[in-house]
C-alpha positions as a Markdown table, in Angstrom:
| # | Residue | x | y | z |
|---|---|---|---|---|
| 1 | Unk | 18.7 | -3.0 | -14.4 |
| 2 | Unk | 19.5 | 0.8 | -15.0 |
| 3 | Unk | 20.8 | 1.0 | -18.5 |
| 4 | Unk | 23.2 | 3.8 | -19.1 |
| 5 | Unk | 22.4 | 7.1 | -21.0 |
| 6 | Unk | 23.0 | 7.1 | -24.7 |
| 7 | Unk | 25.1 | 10.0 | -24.6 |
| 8 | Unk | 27.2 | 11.7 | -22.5 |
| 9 | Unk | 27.8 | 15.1 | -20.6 |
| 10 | Unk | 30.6 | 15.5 | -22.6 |
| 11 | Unk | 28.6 | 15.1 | -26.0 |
| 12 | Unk | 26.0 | 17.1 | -24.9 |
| 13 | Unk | 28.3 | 20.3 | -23.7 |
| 14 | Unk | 30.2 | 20.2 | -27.2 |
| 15 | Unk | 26.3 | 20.2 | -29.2 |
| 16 | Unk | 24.9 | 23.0 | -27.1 |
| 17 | Unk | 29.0 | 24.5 | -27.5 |
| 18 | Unk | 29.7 | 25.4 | -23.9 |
| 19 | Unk | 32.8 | 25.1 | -22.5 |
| 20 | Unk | 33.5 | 21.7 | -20.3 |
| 21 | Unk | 32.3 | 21.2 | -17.2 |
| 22 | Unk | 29.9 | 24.6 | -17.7 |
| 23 | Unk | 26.7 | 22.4 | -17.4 |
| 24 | Unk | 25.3 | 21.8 | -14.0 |
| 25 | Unk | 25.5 | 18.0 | -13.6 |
| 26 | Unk | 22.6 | 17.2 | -12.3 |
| 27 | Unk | 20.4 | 19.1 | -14.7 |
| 28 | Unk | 22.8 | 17.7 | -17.3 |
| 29 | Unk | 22.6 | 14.4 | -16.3 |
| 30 | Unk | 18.3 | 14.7 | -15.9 |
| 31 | Unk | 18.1 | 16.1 | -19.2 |
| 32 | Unk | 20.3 | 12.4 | -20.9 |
| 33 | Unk | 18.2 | 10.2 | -18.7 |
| 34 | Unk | 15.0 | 11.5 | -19.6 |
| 35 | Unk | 15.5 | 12.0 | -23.2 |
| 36 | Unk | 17.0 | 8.1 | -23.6 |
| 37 | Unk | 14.0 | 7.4 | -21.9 |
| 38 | Unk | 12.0 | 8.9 | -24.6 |
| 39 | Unk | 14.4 | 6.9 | -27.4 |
| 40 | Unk | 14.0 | 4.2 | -25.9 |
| 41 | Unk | 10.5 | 4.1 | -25.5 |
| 42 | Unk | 10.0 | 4.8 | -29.0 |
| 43 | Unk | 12.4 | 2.4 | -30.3 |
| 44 | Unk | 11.3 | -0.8 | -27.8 |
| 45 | Unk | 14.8 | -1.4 | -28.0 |
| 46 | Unk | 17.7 | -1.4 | -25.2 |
| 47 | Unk | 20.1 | -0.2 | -27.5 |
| 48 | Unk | 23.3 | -0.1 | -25.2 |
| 49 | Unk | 25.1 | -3.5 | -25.3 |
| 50 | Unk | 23.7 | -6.1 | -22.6 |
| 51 | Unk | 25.6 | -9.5 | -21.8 |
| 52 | Unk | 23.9 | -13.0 | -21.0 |
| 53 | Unk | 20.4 | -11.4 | -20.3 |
| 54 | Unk | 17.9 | -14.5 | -19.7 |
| 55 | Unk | 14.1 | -14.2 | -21.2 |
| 56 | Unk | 11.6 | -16.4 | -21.5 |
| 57 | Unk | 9.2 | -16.3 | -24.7 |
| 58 | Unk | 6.1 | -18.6 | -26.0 |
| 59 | Unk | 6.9 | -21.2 | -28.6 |
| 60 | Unk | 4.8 | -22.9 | -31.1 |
| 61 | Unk | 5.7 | -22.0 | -34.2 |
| 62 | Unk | 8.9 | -22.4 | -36.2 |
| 63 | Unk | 9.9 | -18.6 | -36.3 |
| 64 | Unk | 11.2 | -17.7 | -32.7 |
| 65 | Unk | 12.0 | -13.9 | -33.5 |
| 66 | Unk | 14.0 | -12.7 | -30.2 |
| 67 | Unk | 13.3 | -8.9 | -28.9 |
| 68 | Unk | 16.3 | -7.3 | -28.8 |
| 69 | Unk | 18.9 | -6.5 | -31.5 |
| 70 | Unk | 21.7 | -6.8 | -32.7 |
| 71 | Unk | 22.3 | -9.8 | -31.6 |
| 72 | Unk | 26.0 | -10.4 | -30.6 |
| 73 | Unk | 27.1 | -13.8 | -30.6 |
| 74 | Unk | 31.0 | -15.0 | -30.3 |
| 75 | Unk | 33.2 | -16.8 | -28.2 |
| 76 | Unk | 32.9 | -14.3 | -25.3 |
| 77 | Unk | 29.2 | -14.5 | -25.9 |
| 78 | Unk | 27.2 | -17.7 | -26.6 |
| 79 | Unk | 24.2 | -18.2 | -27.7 |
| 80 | Unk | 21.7 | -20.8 | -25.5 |
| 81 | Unk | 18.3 | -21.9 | -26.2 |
| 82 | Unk | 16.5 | -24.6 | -24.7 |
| 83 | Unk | 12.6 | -25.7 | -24.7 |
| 84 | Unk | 10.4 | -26.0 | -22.1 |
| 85 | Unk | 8.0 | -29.2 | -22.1 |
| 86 | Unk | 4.4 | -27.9 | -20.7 |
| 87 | Unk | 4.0 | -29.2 | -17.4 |
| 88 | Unk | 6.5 | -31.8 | -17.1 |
| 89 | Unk | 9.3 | -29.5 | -16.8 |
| 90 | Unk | 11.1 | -31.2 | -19.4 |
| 91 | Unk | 14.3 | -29.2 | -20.9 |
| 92 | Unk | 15.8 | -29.6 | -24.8 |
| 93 | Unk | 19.2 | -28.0 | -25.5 |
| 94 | Unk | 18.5 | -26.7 | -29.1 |
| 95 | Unk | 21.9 | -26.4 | -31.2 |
| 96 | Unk | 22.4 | -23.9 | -33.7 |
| 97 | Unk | 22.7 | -25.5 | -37.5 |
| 98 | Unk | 21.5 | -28.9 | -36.1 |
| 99 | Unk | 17.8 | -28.0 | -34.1 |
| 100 | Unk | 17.6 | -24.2 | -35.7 |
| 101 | Unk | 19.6 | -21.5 | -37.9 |
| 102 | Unk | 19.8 | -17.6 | -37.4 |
| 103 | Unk | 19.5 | -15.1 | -39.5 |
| 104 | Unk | 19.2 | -11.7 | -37.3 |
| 105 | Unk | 17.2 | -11.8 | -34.3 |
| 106 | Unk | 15.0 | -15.0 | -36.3 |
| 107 | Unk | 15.6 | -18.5 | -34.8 |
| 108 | Unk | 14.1 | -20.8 | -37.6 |
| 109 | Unk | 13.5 | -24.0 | -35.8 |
| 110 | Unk | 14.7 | -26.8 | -37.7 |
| 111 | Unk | 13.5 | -30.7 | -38.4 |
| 112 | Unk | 14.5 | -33.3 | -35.6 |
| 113 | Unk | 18.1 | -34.1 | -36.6 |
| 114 | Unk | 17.1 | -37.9 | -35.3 |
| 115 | Unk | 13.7 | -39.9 | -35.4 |
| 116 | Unk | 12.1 | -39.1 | -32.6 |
| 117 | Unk | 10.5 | -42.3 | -30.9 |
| 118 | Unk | 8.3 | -43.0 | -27.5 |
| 119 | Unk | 11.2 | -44.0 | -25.7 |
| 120 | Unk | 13.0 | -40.8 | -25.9 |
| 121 | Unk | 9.7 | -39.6 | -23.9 |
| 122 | Unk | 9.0 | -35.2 | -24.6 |
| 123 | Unk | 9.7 | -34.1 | -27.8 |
| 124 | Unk | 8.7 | -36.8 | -29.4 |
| 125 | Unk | 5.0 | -36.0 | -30.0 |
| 126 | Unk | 5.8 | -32.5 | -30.6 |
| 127 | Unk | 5.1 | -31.2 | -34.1 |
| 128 | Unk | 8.3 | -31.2 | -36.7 |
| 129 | Unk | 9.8 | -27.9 | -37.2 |
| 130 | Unk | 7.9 | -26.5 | -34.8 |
| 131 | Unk | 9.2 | -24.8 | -31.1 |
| 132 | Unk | 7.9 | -25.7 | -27.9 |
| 133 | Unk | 5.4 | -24.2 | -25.9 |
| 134 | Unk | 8.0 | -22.1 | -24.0 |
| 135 | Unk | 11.4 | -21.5 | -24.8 |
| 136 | Unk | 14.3 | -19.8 | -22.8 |
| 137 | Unk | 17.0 | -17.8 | -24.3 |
| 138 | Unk | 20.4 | -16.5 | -23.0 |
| 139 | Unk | 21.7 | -14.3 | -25.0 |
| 140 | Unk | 23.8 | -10.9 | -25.5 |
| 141 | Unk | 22.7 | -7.8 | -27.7 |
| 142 | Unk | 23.3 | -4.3 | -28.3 |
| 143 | Unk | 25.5 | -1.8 | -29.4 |
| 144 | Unk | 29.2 | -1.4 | -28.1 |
| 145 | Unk | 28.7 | 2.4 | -29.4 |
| 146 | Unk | 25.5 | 3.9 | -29.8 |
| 147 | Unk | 25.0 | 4.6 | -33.6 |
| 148 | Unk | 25.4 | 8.2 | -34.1 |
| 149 | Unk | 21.9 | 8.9 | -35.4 |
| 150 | Unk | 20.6 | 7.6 | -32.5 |
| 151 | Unk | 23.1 | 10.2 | -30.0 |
| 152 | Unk | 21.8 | 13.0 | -32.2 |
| 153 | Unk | 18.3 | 12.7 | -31.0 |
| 154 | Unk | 19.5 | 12.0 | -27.5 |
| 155 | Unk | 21.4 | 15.0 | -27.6 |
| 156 | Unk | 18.5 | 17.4 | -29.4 |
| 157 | Unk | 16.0 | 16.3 | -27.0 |
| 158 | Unk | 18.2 | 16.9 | -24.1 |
| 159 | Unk | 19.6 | 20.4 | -25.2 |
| 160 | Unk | 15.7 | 21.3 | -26.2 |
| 161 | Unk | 14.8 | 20.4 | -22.3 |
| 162 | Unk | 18.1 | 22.3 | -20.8 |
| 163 | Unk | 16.9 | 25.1 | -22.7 |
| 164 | Unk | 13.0 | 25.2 | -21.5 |
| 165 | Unk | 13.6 | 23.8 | -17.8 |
| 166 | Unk | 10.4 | 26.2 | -16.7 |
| 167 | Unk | 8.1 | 24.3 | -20.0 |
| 168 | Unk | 7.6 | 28.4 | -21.2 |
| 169 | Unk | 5.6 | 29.2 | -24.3 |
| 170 | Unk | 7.3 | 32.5 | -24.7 |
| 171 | Unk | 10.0 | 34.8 | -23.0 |
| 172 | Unk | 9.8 | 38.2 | -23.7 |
| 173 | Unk | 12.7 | 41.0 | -22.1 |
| 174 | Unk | 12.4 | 44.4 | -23.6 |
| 175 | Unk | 12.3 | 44.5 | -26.9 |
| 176 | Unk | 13.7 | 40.5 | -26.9 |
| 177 | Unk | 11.5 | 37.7 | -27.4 |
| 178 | Unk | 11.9 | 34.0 | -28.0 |
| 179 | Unk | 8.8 | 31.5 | -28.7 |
| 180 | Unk | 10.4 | 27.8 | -27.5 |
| 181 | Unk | 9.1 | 24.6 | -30.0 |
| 182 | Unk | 6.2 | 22.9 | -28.5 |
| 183 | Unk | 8.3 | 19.7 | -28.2 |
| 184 | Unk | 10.2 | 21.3 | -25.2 |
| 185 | Unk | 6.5 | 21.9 | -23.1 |
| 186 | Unk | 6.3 | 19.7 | -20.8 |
| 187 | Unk | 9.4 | 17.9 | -21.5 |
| 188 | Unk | 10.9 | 17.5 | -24.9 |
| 189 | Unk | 9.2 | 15.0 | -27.2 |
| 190 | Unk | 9.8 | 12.9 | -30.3 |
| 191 | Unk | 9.1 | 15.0 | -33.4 |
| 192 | Unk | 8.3 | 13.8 | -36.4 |
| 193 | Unk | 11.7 | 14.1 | -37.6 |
| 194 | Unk | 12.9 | 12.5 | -34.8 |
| 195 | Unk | 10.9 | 9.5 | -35.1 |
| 196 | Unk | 11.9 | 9.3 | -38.5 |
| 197 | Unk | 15.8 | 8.8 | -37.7 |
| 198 | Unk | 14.7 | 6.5 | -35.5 |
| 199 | Unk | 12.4 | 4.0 | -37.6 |
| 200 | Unk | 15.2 | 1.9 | -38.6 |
| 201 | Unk | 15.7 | 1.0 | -35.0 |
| 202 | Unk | 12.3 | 0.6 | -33.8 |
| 203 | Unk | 11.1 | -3.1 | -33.1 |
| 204 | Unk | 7.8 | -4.3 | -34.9 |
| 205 | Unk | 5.9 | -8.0 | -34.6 |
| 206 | Unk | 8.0 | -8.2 | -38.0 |
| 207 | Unk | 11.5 | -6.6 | -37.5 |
| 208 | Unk | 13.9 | -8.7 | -39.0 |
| 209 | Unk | 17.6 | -6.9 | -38.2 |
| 210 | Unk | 20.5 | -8.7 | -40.0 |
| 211 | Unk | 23.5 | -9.1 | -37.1 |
């Protein structure tokens, strides 16, 4: 699934202020894509909003911390999680405030909300409070807009590789001379300032993002 840029042509002709429609589009459009890339990457997050995506992630404890934040959950957008036996292929519709609460992107798995017994067959061996094995989620996350620290960097990366399309050190004309950043050589980069703005969005093993 392409995701889109996280800005726009638009945003990045009014930052470098140059008149509309100035920008050649396909340079214009290079420069977003590969500096969301770069976001992105650094970030392990999708950012732009995504509906109903499907995953797949290994149980077996009672945290189940999903990837992808801010999770958006409403009417329009619900929320499903069920458990995966082993090898039987056994399936458990966990409900929210009954088998598990949320806080953020955390799934707490709850205690049985009945006695489990051998004649309800899988989970009733499984650990209390505990996920299984597997567990599949459907759910929606993202941002409608993309916060506006996040277009800033979009939009400096981009305008630093519009500006250094031929990665030069230094241009010298006559008497004029201009030294480009090192972040533009080769394609701009992250700098450290950049990765800064960015740290609040960036998913760790332990990132815990309220919704």
């Amino acid at each position: 699934m392409a995701l889109p840029h996280l800005a726009t042509v638009a945003d990045l002709e009014a930052a470098m202020q140059v008149a509309e429609g100035s920008l050649p589009s396909t340079q214009a459009e290079l420069a977003l894509r590969r500096a969301s890339a770069r976001v992105r990457k650094f970030t392990r997050q999708d950012i732009t909003f995504v509906a109903s995506e499907t995953i797949e992630l290994p149980g077996g404890e009672r945290v189940l911390r999903l990837p992808q934040y801010p999770l958006v959950v409403d009417g329009g957008h619900p929320l499903a999680v069920v458990e995966v036996a082993h090898f039987s292929g056994i399936e458990w519709t966990a409900i929210e405030n009954r088998d598990y609460s949320r806080l953020g992107n955390e799934l707490t798995r709850g205690y049985p909300w009945q006695a489990p017994t051998r004649l309800m067959g899988w989970p009733w061996n499984r650990p209390h409070g505990v996920w299984a094995p597997k567990v599949r989620v459907t759910y929606s996350h993202g941002y409608s807009e993309v916060p506006d620290d996040i277009v800033d960097v979009v939009l400096d990366l981009a305008t630093m590789n519009l500006s250094n399309p031929e990665n030069l050190r230094q241009v010298s004309i006559d008497d004029y001379s201009r030294t480009f950043a090192s972040e533009t050589i080769g394609g701009a980069r992250l700098s450290p300032a950049h990765k800064e703005d960015l740290r609040p969005y960036r998913r760790s093993a332990f990132s815990v993002v309220p919704s």
